[in-house]
MARNULUM-814886 format. One record per residue (C-alpha): residue number from 1; x, y, z; residue in three letters. Coordinates in nm, 3 decimals, always signed. Layout:
BEGIN
NUM, X, Y, Z, ALA .
...
This chain:
BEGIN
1, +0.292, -0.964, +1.656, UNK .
2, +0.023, -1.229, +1.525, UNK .
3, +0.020, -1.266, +1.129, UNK .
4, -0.356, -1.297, +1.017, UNK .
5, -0.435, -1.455, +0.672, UNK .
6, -0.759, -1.373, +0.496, UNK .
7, -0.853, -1.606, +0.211, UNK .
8, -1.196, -1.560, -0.002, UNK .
9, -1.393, -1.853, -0.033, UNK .
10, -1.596, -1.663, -0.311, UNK .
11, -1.565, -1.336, -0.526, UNK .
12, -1.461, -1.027, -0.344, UNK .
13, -1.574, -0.655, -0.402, UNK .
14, -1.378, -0.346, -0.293, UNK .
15, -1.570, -0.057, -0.379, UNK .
16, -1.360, +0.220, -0.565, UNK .
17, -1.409, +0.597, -0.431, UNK .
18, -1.711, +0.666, -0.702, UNK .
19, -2.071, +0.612, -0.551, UNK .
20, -2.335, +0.385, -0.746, UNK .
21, -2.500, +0.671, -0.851, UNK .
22, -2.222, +0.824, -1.045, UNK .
23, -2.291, +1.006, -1.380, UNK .
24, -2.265, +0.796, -1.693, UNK .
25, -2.378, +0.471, -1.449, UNK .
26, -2.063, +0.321, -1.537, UNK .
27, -1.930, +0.030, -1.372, UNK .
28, -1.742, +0.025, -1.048, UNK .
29, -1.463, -0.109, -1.047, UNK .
30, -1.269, -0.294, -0.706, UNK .
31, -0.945, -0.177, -0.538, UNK .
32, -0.631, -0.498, -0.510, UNK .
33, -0.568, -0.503, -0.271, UNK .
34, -0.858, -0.445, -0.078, UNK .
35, -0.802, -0.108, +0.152, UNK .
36, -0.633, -0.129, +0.476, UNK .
37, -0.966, -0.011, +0.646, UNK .
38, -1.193, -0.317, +0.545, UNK .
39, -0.880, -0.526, +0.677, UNK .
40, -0.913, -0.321, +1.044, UNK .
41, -1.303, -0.354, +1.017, UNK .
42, -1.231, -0.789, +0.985, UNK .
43, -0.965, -0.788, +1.276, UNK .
44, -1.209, -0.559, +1.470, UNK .
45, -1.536, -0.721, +1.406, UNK .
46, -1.358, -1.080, +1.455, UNK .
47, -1.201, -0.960, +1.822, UNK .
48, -1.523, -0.853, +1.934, UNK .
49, -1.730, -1.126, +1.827, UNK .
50, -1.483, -1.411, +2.003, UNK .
51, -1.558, -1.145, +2.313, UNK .
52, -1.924, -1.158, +2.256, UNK .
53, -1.984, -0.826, +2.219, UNK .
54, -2.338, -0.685, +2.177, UNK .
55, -2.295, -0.475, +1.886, UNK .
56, -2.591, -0.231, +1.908, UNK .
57, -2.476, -0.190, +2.248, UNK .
58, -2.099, -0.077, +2.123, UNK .
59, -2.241, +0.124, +1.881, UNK .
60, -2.457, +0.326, +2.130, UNK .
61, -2.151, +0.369, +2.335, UNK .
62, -2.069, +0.659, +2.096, UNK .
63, -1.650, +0.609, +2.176, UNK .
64, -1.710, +0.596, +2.574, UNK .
65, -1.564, +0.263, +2.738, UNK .
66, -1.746, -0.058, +2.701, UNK .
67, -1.634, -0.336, +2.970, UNK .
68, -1.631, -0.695, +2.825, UNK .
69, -1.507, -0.959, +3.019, UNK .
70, -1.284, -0.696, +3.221, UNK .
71, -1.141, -0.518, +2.904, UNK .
72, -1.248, -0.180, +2.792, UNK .
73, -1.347, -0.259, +2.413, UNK .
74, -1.324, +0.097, +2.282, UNK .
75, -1.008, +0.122, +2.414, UNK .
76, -0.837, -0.254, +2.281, UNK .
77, -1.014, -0.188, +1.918, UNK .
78, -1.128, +0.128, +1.904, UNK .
79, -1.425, +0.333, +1.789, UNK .
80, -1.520, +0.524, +1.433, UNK .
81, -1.152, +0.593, +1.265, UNK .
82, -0.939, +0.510, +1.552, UNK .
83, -0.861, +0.165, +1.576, UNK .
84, -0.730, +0.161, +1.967, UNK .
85, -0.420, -0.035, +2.058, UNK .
86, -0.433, -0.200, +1.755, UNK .
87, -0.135, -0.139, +1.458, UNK .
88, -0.154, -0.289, +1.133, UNK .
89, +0.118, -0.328, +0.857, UNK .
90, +0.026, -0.430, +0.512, UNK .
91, -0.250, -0.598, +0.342, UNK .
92, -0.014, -0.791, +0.143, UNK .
93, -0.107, -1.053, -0.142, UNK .
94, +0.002, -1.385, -0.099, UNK .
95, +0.032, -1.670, -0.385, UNK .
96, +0.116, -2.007, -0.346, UNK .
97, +0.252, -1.888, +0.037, UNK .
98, +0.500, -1.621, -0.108, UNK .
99, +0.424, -1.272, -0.005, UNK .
100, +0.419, -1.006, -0.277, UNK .
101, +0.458, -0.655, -0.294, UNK .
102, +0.438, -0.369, -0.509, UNK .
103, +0.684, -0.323, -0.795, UNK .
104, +0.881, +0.008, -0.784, UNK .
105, +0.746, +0.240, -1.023, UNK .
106, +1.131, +0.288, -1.132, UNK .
107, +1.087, -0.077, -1.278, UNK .
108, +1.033, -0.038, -1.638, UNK .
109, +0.967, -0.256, -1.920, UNK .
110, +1.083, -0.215, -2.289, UNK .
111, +1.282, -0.275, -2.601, UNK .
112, +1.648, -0.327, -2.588, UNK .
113, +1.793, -0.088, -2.889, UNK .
114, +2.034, -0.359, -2.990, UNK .
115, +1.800, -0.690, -2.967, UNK .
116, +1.430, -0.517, -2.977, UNK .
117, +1.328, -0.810, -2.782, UNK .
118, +1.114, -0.714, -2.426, UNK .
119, +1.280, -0.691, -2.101, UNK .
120, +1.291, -0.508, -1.812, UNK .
121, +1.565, -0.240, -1.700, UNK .
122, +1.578, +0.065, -1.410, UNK .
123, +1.530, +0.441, -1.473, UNK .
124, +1.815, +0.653, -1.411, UNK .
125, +1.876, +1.002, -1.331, UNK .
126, +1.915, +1.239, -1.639, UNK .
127, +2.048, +1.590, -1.720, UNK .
128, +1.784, +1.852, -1.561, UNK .
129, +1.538, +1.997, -1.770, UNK .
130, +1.260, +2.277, -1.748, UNK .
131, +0.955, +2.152, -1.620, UNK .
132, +0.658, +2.292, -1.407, UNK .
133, +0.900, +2.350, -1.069, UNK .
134, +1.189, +2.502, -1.256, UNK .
135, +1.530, +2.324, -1.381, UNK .
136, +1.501, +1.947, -1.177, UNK .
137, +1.623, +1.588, -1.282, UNK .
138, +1.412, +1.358, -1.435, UNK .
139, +1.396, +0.964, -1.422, UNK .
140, +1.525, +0.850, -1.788, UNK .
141, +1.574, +0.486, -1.940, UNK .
142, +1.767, +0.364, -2.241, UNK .
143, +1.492, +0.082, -2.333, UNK .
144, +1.244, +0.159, -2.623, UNK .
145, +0.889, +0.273, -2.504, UNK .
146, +0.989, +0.217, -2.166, UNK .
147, +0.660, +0.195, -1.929, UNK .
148, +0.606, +0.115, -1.590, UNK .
149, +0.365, -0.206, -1.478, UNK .
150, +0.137, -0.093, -1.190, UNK .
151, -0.044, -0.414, -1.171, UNK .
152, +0.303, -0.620, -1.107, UNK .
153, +0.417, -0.784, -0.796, UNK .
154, +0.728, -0.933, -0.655, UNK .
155, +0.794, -1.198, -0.403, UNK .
156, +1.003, -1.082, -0.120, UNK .
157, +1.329, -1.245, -0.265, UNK .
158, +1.257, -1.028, -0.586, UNK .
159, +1.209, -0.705, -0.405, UNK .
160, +1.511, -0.740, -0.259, UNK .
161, +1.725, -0.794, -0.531, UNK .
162, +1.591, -0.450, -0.666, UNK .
163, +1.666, -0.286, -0.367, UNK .
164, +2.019, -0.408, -0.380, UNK .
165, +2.041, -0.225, -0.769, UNK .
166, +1.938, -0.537, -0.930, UNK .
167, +1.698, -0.633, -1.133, UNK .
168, +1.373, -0.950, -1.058, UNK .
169, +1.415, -1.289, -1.167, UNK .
170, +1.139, -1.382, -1.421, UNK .
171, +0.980, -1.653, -1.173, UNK .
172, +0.980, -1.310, -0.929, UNK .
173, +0.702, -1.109, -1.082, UNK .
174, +0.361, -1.170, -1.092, UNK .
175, +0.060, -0.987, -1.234, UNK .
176, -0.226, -0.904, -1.152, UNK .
177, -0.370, -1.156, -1.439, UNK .
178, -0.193, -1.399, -1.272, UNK .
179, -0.392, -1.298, -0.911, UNK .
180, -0.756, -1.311, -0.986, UNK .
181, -0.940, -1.218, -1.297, UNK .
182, -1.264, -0.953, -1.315, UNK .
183, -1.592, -1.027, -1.324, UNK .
184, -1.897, -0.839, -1.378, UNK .
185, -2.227, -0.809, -1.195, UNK .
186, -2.530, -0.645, -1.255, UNK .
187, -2.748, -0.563, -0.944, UNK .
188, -3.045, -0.390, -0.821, UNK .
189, -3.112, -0.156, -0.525, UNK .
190, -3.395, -0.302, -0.309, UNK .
191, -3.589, -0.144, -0.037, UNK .
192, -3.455, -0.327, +0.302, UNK .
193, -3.786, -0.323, +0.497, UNK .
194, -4.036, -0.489, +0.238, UNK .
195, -3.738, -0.596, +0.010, UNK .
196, -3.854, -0.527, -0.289, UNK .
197, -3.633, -0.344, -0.584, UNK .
198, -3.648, -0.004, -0.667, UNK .
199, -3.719, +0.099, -1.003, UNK .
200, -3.449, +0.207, -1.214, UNK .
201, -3.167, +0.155, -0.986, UNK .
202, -2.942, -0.109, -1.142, UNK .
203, -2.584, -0.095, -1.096, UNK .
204, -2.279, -0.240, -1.244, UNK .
205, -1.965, -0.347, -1.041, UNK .
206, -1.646, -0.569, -1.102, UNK .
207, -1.575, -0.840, -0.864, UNK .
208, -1.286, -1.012, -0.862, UNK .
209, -1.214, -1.380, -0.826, UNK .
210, -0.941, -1.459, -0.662, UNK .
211, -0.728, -1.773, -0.858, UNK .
212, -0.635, -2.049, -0.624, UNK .
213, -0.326, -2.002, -0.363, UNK .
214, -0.394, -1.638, -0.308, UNK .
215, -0.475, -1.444, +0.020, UNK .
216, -0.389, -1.134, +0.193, UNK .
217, -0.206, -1.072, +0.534, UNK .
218, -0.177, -0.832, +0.758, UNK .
219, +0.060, -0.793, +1.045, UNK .
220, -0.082, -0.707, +1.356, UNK .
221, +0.033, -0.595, +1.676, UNK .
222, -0.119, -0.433, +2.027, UNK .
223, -0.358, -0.697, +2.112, UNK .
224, -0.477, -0.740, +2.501, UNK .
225, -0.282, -1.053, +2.636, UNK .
226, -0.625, -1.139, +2.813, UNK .
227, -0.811, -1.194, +2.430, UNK .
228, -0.780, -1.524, +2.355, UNK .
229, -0.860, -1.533, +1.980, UNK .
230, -0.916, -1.901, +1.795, UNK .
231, -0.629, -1.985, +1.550, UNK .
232, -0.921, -2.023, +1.249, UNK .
233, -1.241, -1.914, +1.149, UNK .
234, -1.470, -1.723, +0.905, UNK .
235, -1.566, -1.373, +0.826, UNK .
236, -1.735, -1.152, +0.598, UNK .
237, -1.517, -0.983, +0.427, UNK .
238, -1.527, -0.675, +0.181, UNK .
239, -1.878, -0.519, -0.025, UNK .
240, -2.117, -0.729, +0.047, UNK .
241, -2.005, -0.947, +0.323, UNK .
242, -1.862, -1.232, +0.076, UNK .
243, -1.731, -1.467, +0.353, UNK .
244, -1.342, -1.567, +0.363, UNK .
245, -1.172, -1.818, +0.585, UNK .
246, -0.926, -1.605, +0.857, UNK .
247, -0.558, -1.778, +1.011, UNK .
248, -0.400, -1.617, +1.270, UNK .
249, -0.051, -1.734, +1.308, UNK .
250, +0.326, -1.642, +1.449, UNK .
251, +0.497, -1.418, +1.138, UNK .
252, +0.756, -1.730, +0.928, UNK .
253, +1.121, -1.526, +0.883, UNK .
254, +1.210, -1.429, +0.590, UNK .
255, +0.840, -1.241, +0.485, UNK .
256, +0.985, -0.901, +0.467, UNK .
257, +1.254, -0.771, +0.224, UNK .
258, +1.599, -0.780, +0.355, UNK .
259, +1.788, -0.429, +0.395, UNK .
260, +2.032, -0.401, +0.143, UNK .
261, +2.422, -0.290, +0.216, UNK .
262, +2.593, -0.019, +0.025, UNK .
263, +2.902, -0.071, -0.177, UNK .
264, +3.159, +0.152, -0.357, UNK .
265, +2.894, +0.203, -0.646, UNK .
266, +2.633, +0.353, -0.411, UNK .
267, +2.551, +0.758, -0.468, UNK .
268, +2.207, +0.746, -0.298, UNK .
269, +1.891, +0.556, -0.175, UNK .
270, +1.588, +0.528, -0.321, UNK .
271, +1.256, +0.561, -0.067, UNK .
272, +0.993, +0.336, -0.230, UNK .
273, +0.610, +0.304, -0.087, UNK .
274, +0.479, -0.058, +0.024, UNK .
275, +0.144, +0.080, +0.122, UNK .
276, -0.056, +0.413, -0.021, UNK .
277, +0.023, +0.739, +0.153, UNK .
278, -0.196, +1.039, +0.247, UNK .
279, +0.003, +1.352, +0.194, UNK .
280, -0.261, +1.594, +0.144, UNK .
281, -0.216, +1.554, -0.219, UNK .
282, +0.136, +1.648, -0.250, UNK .
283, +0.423, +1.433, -0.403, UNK .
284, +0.651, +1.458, -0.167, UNK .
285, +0.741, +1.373, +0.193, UNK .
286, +0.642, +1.577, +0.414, UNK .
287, +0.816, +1.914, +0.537, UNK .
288, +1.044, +1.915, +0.249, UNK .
289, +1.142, +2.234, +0.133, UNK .
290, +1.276, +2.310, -0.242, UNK .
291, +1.662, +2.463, -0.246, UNK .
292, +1.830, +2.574, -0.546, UNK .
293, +2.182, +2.427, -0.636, UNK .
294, +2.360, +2.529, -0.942, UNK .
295, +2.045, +2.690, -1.117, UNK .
296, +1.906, +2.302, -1.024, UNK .
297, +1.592, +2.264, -0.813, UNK .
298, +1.631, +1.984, -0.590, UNK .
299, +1.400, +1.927, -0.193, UNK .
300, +1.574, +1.900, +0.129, UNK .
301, +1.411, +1.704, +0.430, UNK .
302, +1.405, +1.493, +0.721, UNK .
303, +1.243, +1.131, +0.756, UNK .
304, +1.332, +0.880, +1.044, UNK .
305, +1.570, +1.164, +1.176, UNK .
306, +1.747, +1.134, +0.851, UNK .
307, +1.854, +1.480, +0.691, UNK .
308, +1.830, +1.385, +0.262, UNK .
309, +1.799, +1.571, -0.064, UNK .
310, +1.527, +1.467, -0.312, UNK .
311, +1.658, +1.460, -0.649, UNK .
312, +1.369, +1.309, -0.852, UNK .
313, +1.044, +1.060, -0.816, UNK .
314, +0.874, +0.756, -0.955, UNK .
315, +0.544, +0.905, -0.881, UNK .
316, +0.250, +0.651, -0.994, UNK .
317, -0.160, +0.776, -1.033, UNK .
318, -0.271, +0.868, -0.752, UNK .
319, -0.520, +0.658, -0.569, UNK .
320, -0.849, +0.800, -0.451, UNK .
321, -1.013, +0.700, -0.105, UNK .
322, -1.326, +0.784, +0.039, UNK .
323, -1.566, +0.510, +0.216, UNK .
324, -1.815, +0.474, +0.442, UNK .
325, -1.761, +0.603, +0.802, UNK .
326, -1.993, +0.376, +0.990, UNK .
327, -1.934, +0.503, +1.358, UNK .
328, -2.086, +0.859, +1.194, UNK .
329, -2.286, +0.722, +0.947, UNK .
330, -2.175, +0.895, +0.670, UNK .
331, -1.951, +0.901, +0.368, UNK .
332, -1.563, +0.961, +0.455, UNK .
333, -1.470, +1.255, +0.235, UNK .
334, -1.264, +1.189, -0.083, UNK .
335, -0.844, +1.197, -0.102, UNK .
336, -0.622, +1.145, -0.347, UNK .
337, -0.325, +0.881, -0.181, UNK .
338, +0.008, +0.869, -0.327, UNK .
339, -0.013, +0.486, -0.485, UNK .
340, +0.194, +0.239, -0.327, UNK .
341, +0.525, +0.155, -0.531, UNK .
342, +0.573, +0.561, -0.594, UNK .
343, +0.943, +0.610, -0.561, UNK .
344, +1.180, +0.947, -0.434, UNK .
345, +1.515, +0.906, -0.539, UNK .
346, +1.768, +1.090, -0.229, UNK .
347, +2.080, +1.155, -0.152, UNK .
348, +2.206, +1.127, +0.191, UNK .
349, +2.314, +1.501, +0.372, UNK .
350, +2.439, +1.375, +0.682, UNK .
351, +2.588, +1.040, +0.809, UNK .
352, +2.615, +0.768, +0.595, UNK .
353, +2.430, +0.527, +0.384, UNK .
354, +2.436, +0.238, +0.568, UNK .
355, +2.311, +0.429, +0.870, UNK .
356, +2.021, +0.615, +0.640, UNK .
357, +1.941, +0.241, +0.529, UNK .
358, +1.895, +0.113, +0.856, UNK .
359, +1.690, +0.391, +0.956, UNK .
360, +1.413, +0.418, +0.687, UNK .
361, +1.431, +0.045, +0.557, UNK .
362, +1.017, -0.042, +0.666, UNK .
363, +0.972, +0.248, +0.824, UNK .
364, +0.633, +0.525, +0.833, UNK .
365, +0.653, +0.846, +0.660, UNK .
366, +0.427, +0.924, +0.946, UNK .
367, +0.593, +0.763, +1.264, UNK .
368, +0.193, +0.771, +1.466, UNK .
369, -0.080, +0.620, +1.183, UNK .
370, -0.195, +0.291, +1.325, UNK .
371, -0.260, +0.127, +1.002, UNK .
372, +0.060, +0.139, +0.841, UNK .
373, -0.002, +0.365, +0.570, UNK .
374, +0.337, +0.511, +0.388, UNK .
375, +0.564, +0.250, +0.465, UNK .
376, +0.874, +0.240, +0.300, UNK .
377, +1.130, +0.025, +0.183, UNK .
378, +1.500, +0.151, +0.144, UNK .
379, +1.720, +0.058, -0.168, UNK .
380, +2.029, +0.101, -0.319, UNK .
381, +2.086, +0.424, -0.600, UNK .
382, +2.408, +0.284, -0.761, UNK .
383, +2.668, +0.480, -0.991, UNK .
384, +2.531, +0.380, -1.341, UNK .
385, +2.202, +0.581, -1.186, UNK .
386, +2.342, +0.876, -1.134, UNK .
387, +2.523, +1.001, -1.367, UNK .
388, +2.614, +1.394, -1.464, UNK .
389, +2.570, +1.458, -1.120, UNK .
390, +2.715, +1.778, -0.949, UNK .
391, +2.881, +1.692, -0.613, UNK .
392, +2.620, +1.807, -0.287, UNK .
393, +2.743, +2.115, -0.163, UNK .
């Protein structure tokens, strides 16, 4: 596993899932962080170009093997969607060299009733209620106008202590003011053979510019042992081929959240998402089924070989993808992703916690994806979460 480091040396532009010619001409806004895609397309283009590849001539190849320098190309990286022997895990921000991830959408910030002073707290489990799928359980919280943050981040040591049933130290969260701040451009579609513009075809977008100290990684694994890639360079690197310095190093320890171990307090886990998921617009992980206990709707599944119950979810907006499918030449067709951070609240059905916890902790909803999409982190559901809670039958 090599741990590559992409840092912009300008601003940076991931396109949203809206095309420039939307109605209203309103401005397009970028993605943080930037898609897993335009990641594989920087790892891709850069192992190709150390090879010396002859681009047009990959291109033409239309997914059939191309030999350089004794190693079939298509096959090491790829063609179109498939990205080969390659696997990815991530992007993940990085500031000041800590890695951050996603906040847990059951991280919630509020008024105390007693103090009325901000802070932060966890939702719980309530009594069920009627809502669109029948009698369920629905995440609850005590603080006053309780709302979930999106846009935070923790460092690694903060994400774990949530996952443990704590709560992030204040020098543990960052947002995503703190990252980069927008800004606007105003631009002008040209013709690219006399390169001229084209009359009345501006466009708006928001770039972003990153603050100093931050970068993005990605883990990645399944290179050829006969690619011998430089430790350093520079590539272009998002919309518009902004250009960003690349490091390819040996992963540090301690860059992942640790696994948590249950205690006497624990009644469940709680699945949270790292990176987006694509589950064909659902909410839920796949092949779970809804079962009715005590006039209570509650899902019943398996993930990682894992048999649980879903009780509730953390669900944030979802995410839409589309982009630009270069091999074919043509726009990818829109889907809404499950945002990362989304949380499913579980109890265990068979074996126990500990054993549930090693098995899902960084796992894939979908064991085969090559680009690490749905990956999961595995935390703690303690007593003071669960509470009014019939016994599983």
């Amino acid at each position: 596993m090599s741990n590559w480091t992409f840092e912009a040396w300008d601003t940076l532009f991931f396109r949203e899932s809206r095309p420039h010619d939307t109605s209203g001409g309103t401005e397009l806004a970028s993605l943080f962080p930037p898609p897993i895609r335009t990641l594989a397309g920087a790892i891709r283009t850069w192992i190709g170009t150390q090879l010396g590849v002859d681009w047009q001539g990959y291109a033409a190849s239309a997914g059939k093997p191309y030999w350089v320098n004794e190693i079939d190309l298509v096959h090491q990286i790829g063609f179109g969607d498939d990205v080969g022997c390659l696997r990815l895990r991530g992007p993940w921000p990085t500031y000041k060299n800590r890695r951050l991830y996603p906040a847990p959408a059951f991280l919630v910030e509020g008024r105390g009733r007693n103090k009325g002073v901000p802070e932060r707290g966890r939702l719980f489990i309530a009594d069920p209620v009627h809502g669109d799928f029948g009698r369920v359980h629905m995440p609850s919280c005590d603080l006053i106008g309780a709302k979930a943050r999106p846009g935070n981040w923790l460092t690694t040591r903060g994400l774990t202590r949530v996952l443990a049933g704590g709560l992030p130290g204040p020098d543990q969260v960052f947002s995503e003011e703190q990252l980069f701040q927008g800004e606007p451009r105003l631009g002008i579609a040209r013709n690219n053979q006399n390169r001229v513009p084209l009359e009345g075809l501006l466009y708006q977008t928001q770039h972003i510019r990153p603050h100093e100290d931050l970068a993005f990684q990605v883990e990645v694994t399944g290179i050829h042992a006969g690619i011998k890639l430089p430790k350093s360079g520079q590539v272009r690197f998002g919309g518009e081929g902004r250009l960003a310095s690349v490091e390819i190093n040996e992963p540090e320890p301690g860059l992942e959240p640790k696994r948590p171990e249950s205690g006497a307090e624990t009644r469940g886990i709680v699945l949270c998402l790292l990176t987006p998921a694509d589950l064909d617009g659902d909410w839920k992980p796949p092949g779970f089924q809804p079962r009715r206990v005590n006039n209570t709707t509650t899902w019943t599944g398996m993930i990682g070989g894992i048999r649980l119950e879903l009780l509730a979810a953390a669900i944030g907006e979802p995410t839409y993808r589309g982009g630009w499918d270069m091999a074919r030449r043509r726009p990818r067709p829109m889907r809404a992703w499950l945002p990362a951070g989304s949380t499913w609240y579980c109890r265990v059905l068979d074996g126990s916690y500990d054993k549930a916890l090693k098995a899902l902790h960084l796992s894939l909803i979908h064991t085969h994806n090559k680009l690490g999409l749905g990956q999961l982190a595995a935390g703690l559901w303690q007593e003071s979460e669960y509470p009014n809670l019939e016994a599983t039958p």
